[in-house]
C-alpha positions as CSV (number, residue, x, y, z in Angstrom):
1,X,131.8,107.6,-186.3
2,X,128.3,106.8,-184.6
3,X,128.5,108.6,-181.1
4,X,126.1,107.6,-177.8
5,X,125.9,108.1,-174.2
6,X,126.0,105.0,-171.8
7,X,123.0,106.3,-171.1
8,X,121.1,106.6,-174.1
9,X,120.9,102.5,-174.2
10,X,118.4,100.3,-173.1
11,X,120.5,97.3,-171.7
12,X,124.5,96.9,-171.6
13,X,125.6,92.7,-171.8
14,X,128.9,92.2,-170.4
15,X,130.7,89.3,-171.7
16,X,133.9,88.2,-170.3
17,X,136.1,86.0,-172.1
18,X,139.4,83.9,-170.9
19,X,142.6,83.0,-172.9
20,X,145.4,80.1,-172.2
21,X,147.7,82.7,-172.7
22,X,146.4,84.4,-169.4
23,X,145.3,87.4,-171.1
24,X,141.7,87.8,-171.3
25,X,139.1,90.3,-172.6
26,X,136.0,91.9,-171.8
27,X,133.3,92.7,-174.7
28,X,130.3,95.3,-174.0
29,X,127.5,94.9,-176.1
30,X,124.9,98.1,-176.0
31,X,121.5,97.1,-177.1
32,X,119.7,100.4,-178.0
33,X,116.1,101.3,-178.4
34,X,114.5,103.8,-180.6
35,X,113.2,107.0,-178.3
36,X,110.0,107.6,-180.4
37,X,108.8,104.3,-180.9
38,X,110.5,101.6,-178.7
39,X,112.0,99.8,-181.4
40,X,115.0,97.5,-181.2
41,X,118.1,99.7,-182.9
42,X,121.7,98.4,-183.7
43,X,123.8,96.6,-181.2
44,X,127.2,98.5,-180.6
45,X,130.1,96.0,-179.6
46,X,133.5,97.2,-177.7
47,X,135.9,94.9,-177.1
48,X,138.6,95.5,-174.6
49,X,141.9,93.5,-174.0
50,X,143.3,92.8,-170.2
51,X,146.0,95.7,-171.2
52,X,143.2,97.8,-172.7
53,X,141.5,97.6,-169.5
54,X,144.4,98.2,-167.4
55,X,145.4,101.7,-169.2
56,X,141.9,103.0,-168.9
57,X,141.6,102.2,-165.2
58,X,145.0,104.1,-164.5
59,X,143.6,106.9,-166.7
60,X,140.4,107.3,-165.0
61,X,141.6,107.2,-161.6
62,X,144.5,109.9,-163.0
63,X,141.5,112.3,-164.1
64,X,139.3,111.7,-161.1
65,X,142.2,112.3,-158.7
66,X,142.9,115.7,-161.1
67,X,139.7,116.6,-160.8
68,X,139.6,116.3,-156.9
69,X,142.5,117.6,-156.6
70,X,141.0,120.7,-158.8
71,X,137.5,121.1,-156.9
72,X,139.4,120.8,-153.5
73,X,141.9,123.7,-154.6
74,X,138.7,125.9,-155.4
75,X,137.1,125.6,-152.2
């Protein structure tokens, strides 16, 4: 599996995409860019469904309030 930081890419495309069925999905496409040289590299593609989306926006906010919680309790 090919790892990268959000960070490491030169542009991020957001594409958002609507069923009939009332779900609806969100793709990311990653363009990145070779550090040494400037050029183009592969594209990297995530798709997310409406559930997908849902779950990881409960996660995160369950982390960040953990981690809050945890940098509050050491102060």
């Amino acid at each position: 599996m090919t790892s990268f930081s959000i960070h490491d890419v030169h542009e991020v495309l957001p594409e958002v995409h609507h069923s009939s069925d009332g779900r609806g999905w969100i793709t990311l496409r990653a363009k990145r860019r070779n550090f040494f040289n400037g050029d183009d590299m592969e594209d990297v593609e995530v798709t997310m469904f409406t559930e997908d989306i849902a779950k990881l926006s409960c996660d995160l906010s369950e982390q960040l309030r953990e981690s809050i919680a945890q940098s509050l309790s050491t102060v």
